[in-house]
C-alpha positions as CSV (number, residue, x, y, z in Angstrom):
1,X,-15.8,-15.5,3.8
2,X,-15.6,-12.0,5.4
3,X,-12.7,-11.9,8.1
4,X,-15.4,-10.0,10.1
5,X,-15.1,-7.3,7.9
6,X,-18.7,-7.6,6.0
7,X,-20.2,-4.3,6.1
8,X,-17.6,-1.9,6.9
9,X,-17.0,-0.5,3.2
10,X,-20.8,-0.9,1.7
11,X,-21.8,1.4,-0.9
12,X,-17.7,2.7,-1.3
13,X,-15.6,2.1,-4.1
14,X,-12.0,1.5,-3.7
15,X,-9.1,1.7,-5.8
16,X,-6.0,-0.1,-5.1
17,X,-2.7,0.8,-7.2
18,X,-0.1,-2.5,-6.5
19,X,-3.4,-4.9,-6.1
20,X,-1.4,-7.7,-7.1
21,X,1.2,-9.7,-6.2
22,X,4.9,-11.0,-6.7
23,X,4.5,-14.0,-6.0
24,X,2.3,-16.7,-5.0
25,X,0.9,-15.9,-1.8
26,X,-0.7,-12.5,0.1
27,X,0.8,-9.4,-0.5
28,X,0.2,-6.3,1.0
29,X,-1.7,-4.8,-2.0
30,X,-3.5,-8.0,-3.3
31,X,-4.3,-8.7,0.5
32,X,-5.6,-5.5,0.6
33,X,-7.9,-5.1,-2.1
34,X,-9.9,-8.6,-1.0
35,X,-9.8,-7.3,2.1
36,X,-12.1,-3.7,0.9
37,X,-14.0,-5.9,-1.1
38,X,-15.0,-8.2,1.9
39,X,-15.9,-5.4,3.7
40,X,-18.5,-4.2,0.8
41,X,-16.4,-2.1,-1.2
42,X,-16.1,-2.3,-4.8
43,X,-12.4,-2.8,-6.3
44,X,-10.7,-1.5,-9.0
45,X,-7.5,-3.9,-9.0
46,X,-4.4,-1.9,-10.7
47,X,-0.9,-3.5,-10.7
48,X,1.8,-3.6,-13.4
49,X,1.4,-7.0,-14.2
50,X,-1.8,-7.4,-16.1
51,X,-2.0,-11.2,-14.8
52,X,-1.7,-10.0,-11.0
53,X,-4.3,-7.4,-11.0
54,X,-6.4,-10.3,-12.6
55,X,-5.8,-13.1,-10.4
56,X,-6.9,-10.4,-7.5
57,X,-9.8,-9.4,-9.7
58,X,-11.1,-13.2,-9.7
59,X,-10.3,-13.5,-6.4
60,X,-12.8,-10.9,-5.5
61,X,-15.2,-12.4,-7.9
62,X,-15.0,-15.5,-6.5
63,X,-16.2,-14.8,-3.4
64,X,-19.0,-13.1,-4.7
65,X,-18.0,-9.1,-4.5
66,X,-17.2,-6.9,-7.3
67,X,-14.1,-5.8,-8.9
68,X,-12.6,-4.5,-11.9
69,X,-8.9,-5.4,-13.1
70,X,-6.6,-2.9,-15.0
71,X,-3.3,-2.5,-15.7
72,X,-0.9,0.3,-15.4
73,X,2.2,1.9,-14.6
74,X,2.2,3.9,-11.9
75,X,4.8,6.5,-12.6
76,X,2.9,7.5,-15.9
77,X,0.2,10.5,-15.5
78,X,-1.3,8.9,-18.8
79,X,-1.4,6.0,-17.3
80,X,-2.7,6.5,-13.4
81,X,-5.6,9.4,-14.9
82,X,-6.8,6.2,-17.8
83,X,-7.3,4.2,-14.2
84,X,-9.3,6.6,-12.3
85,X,-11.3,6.9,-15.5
86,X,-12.1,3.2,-15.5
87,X,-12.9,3.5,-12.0
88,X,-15.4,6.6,-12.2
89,X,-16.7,4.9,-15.7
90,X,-17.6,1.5,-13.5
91,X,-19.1,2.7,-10.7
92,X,-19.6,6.5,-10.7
93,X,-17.1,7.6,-7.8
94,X,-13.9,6.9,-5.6
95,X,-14.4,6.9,-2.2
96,X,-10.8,5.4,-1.1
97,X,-7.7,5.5,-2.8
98,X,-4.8,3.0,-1.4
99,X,-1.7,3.2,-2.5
100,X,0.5,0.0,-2.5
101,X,3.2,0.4,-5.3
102,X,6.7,0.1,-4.0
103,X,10.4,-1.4,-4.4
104,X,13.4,-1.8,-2.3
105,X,17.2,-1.5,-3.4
106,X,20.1,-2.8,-1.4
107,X,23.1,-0.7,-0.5
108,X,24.1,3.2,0.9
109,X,24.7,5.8,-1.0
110,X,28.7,4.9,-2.3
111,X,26.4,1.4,-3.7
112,X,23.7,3.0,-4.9
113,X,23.4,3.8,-8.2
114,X,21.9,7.3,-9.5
115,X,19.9,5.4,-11.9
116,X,18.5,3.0,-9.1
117,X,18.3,6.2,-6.9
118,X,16.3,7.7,-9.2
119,X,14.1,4.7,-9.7
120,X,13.4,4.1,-6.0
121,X,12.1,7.6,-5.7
122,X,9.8,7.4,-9.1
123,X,7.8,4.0,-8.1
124,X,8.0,4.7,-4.1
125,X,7.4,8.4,-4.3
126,X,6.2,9.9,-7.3
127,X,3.8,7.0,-8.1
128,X,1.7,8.1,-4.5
129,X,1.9,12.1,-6.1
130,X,0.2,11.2,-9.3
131,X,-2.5,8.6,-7.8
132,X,-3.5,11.7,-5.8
133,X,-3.4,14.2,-8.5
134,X,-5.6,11.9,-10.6
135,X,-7.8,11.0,-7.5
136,X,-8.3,14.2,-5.1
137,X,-10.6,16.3,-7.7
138,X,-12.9,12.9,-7.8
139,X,-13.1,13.3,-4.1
140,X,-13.2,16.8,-3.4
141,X,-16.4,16.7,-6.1
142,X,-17.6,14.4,-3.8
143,X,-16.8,16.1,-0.4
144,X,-15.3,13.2,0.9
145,X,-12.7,10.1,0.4
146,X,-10.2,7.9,2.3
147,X,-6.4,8.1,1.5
148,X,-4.5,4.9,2.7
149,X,-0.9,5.0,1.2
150,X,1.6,2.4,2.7
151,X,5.2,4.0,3.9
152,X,7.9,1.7,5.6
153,X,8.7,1.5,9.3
154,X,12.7,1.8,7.5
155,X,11.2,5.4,6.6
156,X,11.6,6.4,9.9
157,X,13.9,4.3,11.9
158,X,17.1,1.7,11.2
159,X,15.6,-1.8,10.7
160,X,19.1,-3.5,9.9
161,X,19.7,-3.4,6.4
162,X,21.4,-0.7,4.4
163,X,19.0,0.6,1.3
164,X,19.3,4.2,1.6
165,X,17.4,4.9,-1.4
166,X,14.1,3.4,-0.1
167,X,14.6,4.8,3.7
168,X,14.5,8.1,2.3
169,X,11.4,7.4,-0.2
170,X,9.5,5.9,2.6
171,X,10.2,9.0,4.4
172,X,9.1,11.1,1.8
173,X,5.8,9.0,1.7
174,X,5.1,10.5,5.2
175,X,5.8,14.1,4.5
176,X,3.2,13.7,1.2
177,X,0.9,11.8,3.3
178,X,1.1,14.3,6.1
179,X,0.6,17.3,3.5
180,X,-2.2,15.9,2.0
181,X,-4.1,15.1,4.9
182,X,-3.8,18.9,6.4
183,X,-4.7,20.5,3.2
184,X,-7.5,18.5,2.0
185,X,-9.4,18.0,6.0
186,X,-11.6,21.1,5.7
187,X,-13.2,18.9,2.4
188,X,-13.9,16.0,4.1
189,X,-10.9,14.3,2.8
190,X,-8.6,12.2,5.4
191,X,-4.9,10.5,3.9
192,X,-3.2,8.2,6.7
193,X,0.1,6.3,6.2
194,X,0.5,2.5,7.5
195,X,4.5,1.6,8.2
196,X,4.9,-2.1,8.2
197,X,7.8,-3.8,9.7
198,X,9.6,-7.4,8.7
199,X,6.8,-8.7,7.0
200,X,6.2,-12.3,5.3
201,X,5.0,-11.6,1.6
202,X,6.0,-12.5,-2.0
203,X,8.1,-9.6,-1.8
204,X,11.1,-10.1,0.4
205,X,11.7,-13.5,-1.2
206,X,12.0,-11.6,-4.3
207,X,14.2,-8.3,-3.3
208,X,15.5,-9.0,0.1
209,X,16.8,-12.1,0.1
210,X,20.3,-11.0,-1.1
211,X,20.9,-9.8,2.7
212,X,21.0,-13.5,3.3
213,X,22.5,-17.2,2.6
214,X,19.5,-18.8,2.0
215,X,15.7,-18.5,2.5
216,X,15.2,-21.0,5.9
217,X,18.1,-18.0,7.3
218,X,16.3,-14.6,5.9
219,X,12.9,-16.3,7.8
220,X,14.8,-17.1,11.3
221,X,16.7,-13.7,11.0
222,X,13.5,-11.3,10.3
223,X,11.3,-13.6,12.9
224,X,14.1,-12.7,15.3
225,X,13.7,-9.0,14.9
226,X,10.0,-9.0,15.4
227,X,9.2,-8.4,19.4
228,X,6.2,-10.9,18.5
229,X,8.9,-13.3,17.5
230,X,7.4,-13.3,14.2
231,X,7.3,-11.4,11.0
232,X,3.7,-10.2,10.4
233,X,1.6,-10.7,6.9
234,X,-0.4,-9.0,3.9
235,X,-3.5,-9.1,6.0
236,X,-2.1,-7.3,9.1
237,X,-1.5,-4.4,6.8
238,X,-4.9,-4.9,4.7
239,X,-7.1,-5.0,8.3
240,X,-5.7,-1.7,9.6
241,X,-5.9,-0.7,6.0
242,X,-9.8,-1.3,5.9
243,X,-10.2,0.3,9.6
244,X,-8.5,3.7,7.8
245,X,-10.9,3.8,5.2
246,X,-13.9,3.2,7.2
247,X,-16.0,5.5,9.2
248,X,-15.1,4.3,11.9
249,X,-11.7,6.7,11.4
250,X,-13.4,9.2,10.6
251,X,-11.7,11.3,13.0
252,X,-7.9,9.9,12.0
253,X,-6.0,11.7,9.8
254,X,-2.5,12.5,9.0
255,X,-1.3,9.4,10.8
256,X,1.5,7.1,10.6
257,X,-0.1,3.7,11.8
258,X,2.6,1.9,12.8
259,X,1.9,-2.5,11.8
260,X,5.4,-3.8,13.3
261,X,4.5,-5.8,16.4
262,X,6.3,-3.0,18.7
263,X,9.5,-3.4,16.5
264,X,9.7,0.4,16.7
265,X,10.0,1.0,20.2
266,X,13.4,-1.4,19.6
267,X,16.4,0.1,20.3
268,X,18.3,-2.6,18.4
């Protein structure tokens, strides 16, 4: 199976930090990374949970592409640079790096926490700075690569719920997105940002559903705020995430590619 997407990526090699998932079902990441592999690339599947980068790993291998599995935590240097090793080690190069890895927190800042604070900005934000430390002297070596890191559409607007901490992270993901792309264009190098809105995946069910009475409500209520009348899903975030890391962007860069079904243009 190849969602139309056979070809795109052949000959590229891919690395996905937050390949896995949650829960049972597509994330965004895990989504993702089958969806470069469909479209000829060869994975390397890194999440936290060693189980969830392999389930995604034999996902891949399943269907007949290629993909390696390892674990890490993405706030460790030690940890991000032993990844991009295992990546080069496999298959010589890295030709796109997408960055997946995030949490949400409820509450403004009197509710938030400095530790949670703190926390927020380490996975959302710092996490995206030392994938590309680890990964931008692989591609400039090469002359080129594809940055695809995912933001928030709450980093740059109100969506309806109060989590200060990872508006302003999401944020921050644009401004290093943005900063990265400018500097690193005269070496061939492009980094674009993808804001998704109310989205069905593993992950709301597990962080978001304290906004709400119970899960049949939190569905009916996001649906709601989606123009579409529905929330979108994993792969409406992993097909424009394969179309940034293709050629066929090869003149996008420094974007922030907006996946919300027009619930930005809202103004409620």
């Amino acid at each position: 199976m190849s969602d139309g997407l056979a070809g795109r990526l052949n000959g590229k090699v891919a690395i996905v930090f937050g390949a896995g998932s949650i829960g049972e079902g597509w994330g965004n990441g895990k989504a993702a990374a089958v969806a470069y592999a469909r479209a000829g690339a060869k994975v390397i599947a890194v999440d936290l949970n060693e189980a969830a980068a392999a389930t995604t790993r034999d996902i891949i291998a399943s269907e007949g592409f290629e993909a390696i599995a390892v674990t890490a935590n993405t706030t460790s240097l030690a940890d991000v640079q032993r990844s991009v090793d295992a990546a080069v080690q496999a298959y010589g190069r890295i030709d796109i790096l997408h960055n997946n890895v995030g949490i949400t927190s409820q509450g403004g800042p009197v509710e938030t926490s400095e530790e949670v604070w703190d926390r927020v900005m380490a996975v959302n934000v710092k996490s995206m700075f030392l994938t590309c430390k680890a990964v931008l002297p692989v591609m400039d070596a090469q002359g080129r690569g594809a940055i695809v890191n995912i933001g928030a559409l709450g980093g740059v607007r109100w969506t309806g719920y109060a989590y200060c901490a990872y508006a302003a992270s999401k944020g921050a993901v644009n401004s290093l997105t943005q900063s990265v792309a400018l500097q690193y264009a005269p070496r061939g190098i492009r980094a674009n940002c993808i804001l998704p809105g109310v989205m069905d995946t593993p992950h709301i069910y597990k962080q978001i559903s304290g906004f709400y009475d119970n899960r049949d409500a939190m569905v009916e209520a996001r649906n709601k705020m989606s123009p579409t009348g529905r929330m979108g899903d994993g792969w409406d975030v992993a097909y424009a995430a394969v179309f940034l890391a293709s050629d066929e962007a090869k003149y996008i860069n420094g974007v922030e590619l907006l996946v919300d079904g027009g619930m930005h243009a809202r103004c409620n």
